[in-house]
C-alpha positions in Angstrom: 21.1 30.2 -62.9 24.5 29.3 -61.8 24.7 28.0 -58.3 26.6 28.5 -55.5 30.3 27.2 -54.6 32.0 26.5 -51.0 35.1 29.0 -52.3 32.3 31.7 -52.6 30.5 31.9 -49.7 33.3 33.3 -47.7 33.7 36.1 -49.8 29.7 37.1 -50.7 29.0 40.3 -49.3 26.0 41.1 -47.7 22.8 40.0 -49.1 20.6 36.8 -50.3 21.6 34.2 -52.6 19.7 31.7 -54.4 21.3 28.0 -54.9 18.4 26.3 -56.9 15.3 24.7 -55.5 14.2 26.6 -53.5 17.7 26.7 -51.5 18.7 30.7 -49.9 21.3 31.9 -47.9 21.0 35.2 -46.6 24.8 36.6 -45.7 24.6 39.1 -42.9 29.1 39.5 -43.2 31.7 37.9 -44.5 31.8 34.0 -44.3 28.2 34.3 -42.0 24.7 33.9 -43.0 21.9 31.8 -42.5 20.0 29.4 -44.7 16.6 28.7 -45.5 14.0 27.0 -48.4 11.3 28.8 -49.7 8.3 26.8 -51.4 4.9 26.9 -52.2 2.1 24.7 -50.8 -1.9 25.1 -50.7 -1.2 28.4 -53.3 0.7 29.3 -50.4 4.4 31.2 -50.2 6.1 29.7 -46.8 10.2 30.1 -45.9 11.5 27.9 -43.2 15.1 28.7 -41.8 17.3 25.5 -42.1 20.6 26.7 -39.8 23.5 28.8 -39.5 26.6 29.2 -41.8 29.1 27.9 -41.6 27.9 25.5 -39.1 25.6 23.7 -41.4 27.7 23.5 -44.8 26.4 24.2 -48.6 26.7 20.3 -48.4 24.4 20.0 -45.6 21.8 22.5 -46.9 21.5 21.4 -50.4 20.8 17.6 -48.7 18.1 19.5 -46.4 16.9 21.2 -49.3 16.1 17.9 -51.2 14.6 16.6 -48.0 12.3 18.8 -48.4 11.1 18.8 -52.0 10.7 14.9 -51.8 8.4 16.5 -48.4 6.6 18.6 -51.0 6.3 16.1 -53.6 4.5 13.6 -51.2 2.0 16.7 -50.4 3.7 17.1 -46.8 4.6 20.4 -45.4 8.0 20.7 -44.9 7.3 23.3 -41.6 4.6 21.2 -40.3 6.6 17.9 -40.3 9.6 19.7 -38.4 7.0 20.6 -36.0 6.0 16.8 -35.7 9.5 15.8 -35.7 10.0 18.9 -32.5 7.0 17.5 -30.4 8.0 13.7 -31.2 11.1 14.8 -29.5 9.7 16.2 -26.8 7.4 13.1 -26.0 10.4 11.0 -26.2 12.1 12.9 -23.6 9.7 12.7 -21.3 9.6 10.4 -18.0 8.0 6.9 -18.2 5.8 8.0 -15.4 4.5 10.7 -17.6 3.5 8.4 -20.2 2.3 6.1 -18.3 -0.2 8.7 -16.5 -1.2 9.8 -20.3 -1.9 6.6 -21.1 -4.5 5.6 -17.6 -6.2 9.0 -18.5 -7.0 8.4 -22.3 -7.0 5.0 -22.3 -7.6 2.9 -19.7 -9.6 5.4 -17.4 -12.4 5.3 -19.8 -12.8 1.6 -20.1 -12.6 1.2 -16.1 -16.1 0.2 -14.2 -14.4 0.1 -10.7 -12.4 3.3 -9.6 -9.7 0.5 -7.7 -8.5 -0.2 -11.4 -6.9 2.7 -11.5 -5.6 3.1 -8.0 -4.1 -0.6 -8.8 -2.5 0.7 -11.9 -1.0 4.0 -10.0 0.5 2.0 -6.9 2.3 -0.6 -9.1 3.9 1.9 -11.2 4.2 4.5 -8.4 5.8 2.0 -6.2 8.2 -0.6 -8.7 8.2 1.7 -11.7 9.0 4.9 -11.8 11.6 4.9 -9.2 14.3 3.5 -11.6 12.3 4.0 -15.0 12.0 7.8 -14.5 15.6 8.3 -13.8 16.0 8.5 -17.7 14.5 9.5 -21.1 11.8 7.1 -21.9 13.4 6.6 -25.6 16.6 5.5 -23.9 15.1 2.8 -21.9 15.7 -0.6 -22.8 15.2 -4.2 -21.4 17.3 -3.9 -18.8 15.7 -1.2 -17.2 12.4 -3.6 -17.2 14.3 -6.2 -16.1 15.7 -4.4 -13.1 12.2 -3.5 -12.1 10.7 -7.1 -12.5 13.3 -9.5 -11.1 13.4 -8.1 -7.4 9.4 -8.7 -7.2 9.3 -12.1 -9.8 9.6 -14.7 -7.0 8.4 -13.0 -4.1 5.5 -11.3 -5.7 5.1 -13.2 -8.7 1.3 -12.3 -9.4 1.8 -8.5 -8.7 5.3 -8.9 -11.0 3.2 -10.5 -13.8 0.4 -8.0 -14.2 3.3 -5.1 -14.1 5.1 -6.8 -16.6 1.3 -6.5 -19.1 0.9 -3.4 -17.7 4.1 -2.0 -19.1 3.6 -4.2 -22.4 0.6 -1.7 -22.8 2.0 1.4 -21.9 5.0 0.9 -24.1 2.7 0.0 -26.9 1.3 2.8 -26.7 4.2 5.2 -27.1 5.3 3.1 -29.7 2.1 3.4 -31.7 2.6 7.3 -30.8 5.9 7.4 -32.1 7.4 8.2 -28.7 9.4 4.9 -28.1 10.9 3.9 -31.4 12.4 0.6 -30.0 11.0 -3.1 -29.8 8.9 -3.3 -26.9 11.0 -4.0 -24.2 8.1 -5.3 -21.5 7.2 -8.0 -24.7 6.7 -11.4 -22.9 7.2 -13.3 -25.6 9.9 -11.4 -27.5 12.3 -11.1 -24.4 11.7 -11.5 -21.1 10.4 -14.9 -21.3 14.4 -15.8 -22.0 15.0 -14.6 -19.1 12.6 -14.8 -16.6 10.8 -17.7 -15.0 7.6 -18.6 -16.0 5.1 -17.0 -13.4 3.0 -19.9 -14.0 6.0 -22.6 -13.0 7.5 -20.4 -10.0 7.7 -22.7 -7.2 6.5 -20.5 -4.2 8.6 -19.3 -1.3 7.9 -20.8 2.1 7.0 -17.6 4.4 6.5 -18.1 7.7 3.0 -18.6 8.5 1.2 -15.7 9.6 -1.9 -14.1 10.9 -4.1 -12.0 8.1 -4.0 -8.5 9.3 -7.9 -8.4 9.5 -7.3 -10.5 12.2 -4.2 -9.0 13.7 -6.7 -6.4 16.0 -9.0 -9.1 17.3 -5.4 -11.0 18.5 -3.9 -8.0 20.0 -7.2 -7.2 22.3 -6.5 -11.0 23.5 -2.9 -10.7 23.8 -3.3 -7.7 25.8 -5.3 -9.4 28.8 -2.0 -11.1 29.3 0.3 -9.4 32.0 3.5 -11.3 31.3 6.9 -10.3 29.9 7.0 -12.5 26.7 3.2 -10.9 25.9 4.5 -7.7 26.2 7.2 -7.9 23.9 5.1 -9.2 21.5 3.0 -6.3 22.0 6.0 -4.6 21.4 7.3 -6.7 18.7 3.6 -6.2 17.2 3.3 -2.5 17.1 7.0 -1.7 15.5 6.9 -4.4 12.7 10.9 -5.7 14.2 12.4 -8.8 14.6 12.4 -11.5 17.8 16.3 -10.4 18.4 15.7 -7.0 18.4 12.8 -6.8 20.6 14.8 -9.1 23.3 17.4 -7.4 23.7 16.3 -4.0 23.8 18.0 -2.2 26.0 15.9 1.3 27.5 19.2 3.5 26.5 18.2 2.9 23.1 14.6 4.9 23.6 14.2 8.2 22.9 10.7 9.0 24.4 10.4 12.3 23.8 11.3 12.0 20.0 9.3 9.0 20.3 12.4 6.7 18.4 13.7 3.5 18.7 17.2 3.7 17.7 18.5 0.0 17.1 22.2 -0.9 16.8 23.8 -2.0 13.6 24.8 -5.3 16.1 21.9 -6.3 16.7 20.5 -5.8 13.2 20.1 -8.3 10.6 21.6 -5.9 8.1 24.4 -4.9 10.3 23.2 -1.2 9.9 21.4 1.9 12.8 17.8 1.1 11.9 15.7 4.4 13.5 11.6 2.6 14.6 9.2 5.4 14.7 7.4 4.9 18.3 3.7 5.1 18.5 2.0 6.1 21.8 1.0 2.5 22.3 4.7 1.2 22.0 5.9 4.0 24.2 3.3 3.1 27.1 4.7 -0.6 27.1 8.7 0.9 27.4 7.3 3.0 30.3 5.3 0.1 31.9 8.3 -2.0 32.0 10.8 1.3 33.6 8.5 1.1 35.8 8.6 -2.7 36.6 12.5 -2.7 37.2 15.5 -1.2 36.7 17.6 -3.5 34.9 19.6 -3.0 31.3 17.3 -4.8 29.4 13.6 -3.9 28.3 12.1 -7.2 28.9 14.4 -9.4 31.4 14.3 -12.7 33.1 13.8 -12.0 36.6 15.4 -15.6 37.0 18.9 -14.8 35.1 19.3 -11.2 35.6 19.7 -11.6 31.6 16.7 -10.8 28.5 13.9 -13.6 28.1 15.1 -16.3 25.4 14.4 -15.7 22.0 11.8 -18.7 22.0 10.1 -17.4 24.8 7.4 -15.1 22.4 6.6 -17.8 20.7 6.2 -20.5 23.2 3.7 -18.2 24.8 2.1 -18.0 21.3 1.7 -21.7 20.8 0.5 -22.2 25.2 -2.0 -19.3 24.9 -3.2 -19.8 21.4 -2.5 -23.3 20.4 -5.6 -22.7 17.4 -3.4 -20.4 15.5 -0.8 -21.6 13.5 1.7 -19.2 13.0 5.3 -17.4 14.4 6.8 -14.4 16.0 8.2 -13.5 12.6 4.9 -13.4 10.5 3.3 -10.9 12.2 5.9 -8.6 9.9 4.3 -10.1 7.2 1.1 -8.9 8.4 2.5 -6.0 8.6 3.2 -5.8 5.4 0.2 -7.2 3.7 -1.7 -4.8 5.5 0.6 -1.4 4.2 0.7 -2.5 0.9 -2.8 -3.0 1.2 -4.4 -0.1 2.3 -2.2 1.1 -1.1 -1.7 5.1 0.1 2.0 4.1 1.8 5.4 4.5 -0.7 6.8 1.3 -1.2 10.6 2.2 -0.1 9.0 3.2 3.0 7.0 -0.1 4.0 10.7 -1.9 3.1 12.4 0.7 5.3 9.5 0.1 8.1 10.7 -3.6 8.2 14.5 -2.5 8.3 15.1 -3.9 4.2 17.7 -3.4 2.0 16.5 -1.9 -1.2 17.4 -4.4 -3.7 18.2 -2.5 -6.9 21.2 -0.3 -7.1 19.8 2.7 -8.8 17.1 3.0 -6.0 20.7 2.9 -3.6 21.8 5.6 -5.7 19.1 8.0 -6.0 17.3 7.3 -2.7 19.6 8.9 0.2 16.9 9.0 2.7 15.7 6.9 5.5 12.2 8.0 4.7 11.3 8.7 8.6 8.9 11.0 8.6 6.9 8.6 6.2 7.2 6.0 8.2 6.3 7.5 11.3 2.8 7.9 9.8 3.0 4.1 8.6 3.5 3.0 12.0 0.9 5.9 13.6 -1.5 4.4 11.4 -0.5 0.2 12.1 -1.1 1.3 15.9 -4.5 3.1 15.3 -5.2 -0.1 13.2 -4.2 -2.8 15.6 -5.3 -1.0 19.1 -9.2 -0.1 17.7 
């Protein structure tokens, strides 16, 4: 059988050719056709189209063609192992997060005696992961992409940043077992990150400022509220919104919007330098309206004495007078807050940062997020009141 020649296919006419082993082109008009290989397998008579021509040369199609016997020589059908290839594709186009959710249910889910495994799992990935993880293929992503999600938690939340950093060891094991990553394992320990970031176990802890623990942040405010003097109330205030000293201080009552129930801050007085919207709950809005009612100067909470706001020491010289037993600031009731939302682990994590007026530290967040998350965080701070006024 003589076989085919590129000169000749441009002037076939209509019909189908045979090019040797198992190799056919079917031309449909001049210079046009499509190719295919036709086998046997299992006693079995199968065709399976290999492309168009001219876009996939004689060249091209003889190679696929060869492909294929070695396929058949190996006892592998050359249709079915296209069809692997296909849904290995697929799978490696997918999102991390979907992956990752494949993996809890098959996997892990099983093993799991307490259901809170498997909420722990979900708000980890839900809330570092697949924020900046999903915003590509999961075959394209690469050490830097687990970098970026690690580094921004490794210091600050080094014991939540280590078991992510396992967690993603195992999903990414996983898909590599699967076929669906087909790189090293870019969440290996040992392999990479360890060159490059520092040993959980060695991290010399950050100094926060000490703080109440929000079990105990309800009992305090039922104290602090049998107090009927200015620096209580703004910490009432300071309390119930999750700000800073500086921005409770010098609040001005222009700044309230009472019947939007918003606290719009200036970027001036913001540590950021940026309009930071607090959602109000009906407890904050009752202390604004106490204090209209008290006087009618600029300020929300102002020294009788100077005409001016109270000093910015003046909440937490009350704290030490009235409750010299507790140890702790102004400033860490945010960190109550904060261990309390992230807690209670049903609140997006953007939108606890965005509660305490932070700047998200990774610029692909920046980039995709273009939200300020208020409608979020108005049930976040609905929820803080109903939690610290019980």
């Amino acid at each position: 059988m003589k076989r085919l020649n590129a000169k000749q296919l441009f002037v076939l006419p209509k019909g189908k050719y045979h090019d040797g082993n198992g190799l056919y082109i079917s031309i449909y008009s001049p210079g046009r056709g499509k190719w295919s290989f036709r086998y046997t397998i299992n006693k079995k008579s199968r065709e399976m189209g290999l492309g168009s021509y001219p876009d996939v040369s004689l060249l091209d199609a003889r190679q696929h063609s060869l492909k294929n016997k070695q396929l058949l020589n190996k006892k592998i059908d050359p249709i079915d192992e296209k069809n692997r290839v296909e849904v290995l594709r697929q799978q490696q186009n997918k999102k991390f997060s979907d992956i990752a959710n494949l993996y809890i249910e098959t996997k892990k889910k099983p093993e799991w005696t307490n259901p809170k495994s498997e909420q722990q799992w979900r708000n980890t990935i839900n809330t570092y992961v697949s924020p900046i993880l999903d915003s590509k293929p999961l075959n394209d992503i690469n050490r830097d992409d687990i970098i970026s999600v690690l580094r921004p938690i490794w210091r600050d939340k080094t014991e939540t940043a280590r078991k992510l950093q396992q967690r993603l060891f195992l999903i990414f094991a996983f898909a590599k077992i699967r076929e669906w990553y087909t790189h090293d394992n870019p969440a290996s320990w040992k392999e990479h990150l360890s060159f490059i970031l520092p040993d959980p176990y060695l991290i010399k802890k950050v100094k926060h400022h000490p703080s109440l623990k929000f079990t105990e942040v309800a009992k305090f405010y039922e104290e602090l509220c049998k107090f009927e003097m200015l620096s209580a109330y703004a910490l009432r205030l300071l309390i119930l919104t999750a700000t800073r000293t500086k921005e409770v201080i010098e609040s001005q009552f222009d700044e309230f919007d009472l019947q939007k129930k918003v606290w719009t801050i200036p970027a001036d007085k913001m540590k950021v330098r940026k309009k930071h919207k607090v959602p109000l709950s009906d407890e904050a809005i009752s202390i604004i309206e106490l204090m209209r009612k008290k006087h009618n100067h600029e300020y929300v909470f102002t020294n009788p004495a100077t005409g001016r706001h109270i000093s910015n020491g003046a909440m937490l010289i009350f704290l030490k007078k009235q409750f010299p037993h507790l140890k702790i600031t102004v400033h860490g009731f945010r960190s109550s807050f904060r261990d309390w939302a992230e807690d209670i682990g049903q609140y997006q994590h953007n939108a606890i940062e965005f509660c305490l007026a932070h700047e998200l530290p990774n610029k692909v967040e920046k980039a995709y997020l273009r939200t300020d998350l208020i409608d979020a965080r108005t049930i976040i701070m609905n929820d803080w009141e109903k939690y610290v006024v019980n």
